[in-house]
C-alpha positions as CSV (number, residue, x, y, z in Angstrom):
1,X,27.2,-55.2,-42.3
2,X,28.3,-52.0,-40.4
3,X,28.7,-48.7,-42.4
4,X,32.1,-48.0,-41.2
5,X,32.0,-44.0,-42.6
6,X,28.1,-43.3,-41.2
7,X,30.0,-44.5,-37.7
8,X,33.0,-42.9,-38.1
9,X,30.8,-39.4,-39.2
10,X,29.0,-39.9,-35.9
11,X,31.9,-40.4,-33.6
12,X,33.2,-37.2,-35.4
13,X,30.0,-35.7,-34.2
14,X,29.9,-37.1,-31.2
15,X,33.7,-36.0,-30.1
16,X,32.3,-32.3,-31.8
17,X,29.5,-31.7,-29.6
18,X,31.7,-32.5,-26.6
19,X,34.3,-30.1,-27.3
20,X,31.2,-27.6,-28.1
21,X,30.2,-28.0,-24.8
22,X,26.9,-29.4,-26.3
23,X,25.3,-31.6,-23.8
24,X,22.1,-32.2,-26.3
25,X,23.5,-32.9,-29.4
26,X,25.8,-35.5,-27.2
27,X,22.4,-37.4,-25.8
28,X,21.0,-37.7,-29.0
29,X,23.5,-41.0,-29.7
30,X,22.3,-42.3,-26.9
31,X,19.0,-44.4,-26.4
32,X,16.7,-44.1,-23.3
33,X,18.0,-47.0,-21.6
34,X,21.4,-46.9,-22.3
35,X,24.2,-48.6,-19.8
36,X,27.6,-46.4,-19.4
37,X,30.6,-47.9,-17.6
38,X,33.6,-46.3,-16.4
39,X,36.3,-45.1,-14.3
40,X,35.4,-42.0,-13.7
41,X,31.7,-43.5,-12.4
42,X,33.4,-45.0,-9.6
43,X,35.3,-41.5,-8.5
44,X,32.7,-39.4,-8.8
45,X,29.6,-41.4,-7.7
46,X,31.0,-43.8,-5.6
47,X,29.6,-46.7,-7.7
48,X,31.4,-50.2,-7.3
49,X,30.7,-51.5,-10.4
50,X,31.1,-47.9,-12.4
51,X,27.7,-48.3,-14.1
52,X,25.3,-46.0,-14.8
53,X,21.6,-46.9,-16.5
54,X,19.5,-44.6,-18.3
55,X,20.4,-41.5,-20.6
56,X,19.0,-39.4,-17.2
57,X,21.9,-40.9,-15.1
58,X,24.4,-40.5,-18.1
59,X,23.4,-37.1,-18.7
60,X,24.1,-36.0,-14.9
61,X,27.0,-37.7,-15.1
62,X,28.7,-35.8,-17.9
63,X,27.3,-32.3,-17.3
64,X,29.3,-33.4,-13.6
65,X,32.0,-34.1,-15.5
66,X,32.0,-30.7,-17.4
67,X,31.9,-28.8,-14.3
68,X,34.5,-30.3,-12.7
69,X,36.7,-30.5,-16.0
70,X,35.8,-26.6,-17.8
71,X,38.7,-27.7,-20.3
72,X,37.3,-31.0,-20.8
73,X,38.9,-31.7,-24.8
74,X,38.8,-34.7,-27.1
75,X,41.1,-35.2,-29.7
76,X,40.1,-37.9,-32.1
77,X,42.8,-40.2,-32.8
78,X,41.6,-43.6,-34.4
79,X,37.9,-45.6,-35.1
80,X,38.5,-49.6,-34.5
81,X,35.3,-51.2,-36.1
82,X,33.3,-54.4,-34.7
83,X,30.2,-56.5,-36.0
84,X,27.8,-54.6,-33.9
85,X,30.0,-51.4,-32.5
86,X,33.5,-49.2,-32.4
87,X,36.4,-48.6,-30.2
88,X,36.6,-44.9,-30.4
89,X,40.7,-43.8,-29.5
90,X,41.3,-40.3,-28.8
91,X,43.1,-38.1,-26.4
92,X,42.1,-36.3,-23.6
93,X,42.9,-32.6,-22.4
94,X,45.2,-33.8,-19.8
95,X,47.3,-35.9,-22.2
96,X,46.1,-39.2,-21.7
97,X,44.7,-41.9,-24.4
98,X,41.3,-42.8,-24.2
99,X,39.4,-45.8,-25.6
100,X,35.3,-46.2,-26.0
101,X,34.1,-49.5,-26.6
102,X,30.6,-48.0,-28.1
103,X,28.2,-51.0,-29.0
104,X,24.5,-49.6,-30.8
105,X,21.2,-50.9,-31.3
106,X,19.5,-51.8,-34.4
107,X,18.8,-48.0,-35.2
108,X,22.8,-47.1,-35.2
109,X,22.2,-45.4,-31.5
110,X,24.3,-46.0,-28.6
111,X,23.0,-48.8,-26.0
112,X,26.5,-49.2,-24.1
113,X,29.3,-47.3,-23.6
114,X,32.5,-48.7,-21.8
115,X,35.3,-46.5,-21.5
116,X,39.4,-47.0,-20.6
117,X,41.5,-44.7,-19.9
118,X,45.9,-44.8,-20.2
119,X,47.9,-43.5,-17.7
């Protein structure tokens, strides 16, 4: 059984550190081997399949997307819960919804990120 407030209390955190422009405090969800899909992987990288492997890869990829987006904002909006992991809903700077499909490991750390994005 999932403790929905311990997940909801990290995705809090999680969405925190981002708008703190705290790059550590975001990695530390994340496990070594972590796998990350998403648009923005695909535009910025080039990558087919917008997959990235490994907390190293992820990690480039976000401080990327911090230099690119200096306003970069999340605005949490809802926590959808699963057997093994959460569809985080929130809105982004520009105005459009987001949605995280965020499954975790045994430990209650991230091991897979997929992310959509609205129009």
């Amino acid at each position: 059984m999932i403790d929905k407030e311990k997940l909801k209390k990290a995705a809090q955190q999680w969405m925190n550190a981002w708008n703190d422009r705290n790059m550590e405090k975001v990695m530390a969800h994340y496990v070594d081997d972590a796998i990350f899909y998403s648009p923005t992987v695909v535009s910025r990288w080039n990558t087919p399949d917008g997959k990235l492997k490994g907390r190293a890869a992820i990690e480039k990829h976000f401080r990327k997307g911090l230099e690119e987006k200096p306003d970069m904002h999340f605005e949490f909006h809802a926590i959808l819960y699963g057997t093994e992991g959460v569809i985080l809903v929130y809105k982004r700077e520009t105005g459009v919804l987001a949605a995280d499909l965020v499954l975790f490991n045994n430990e209650g750390r991230v091991k897979e990120v997929r992310c959509y994005y609205g129009q």
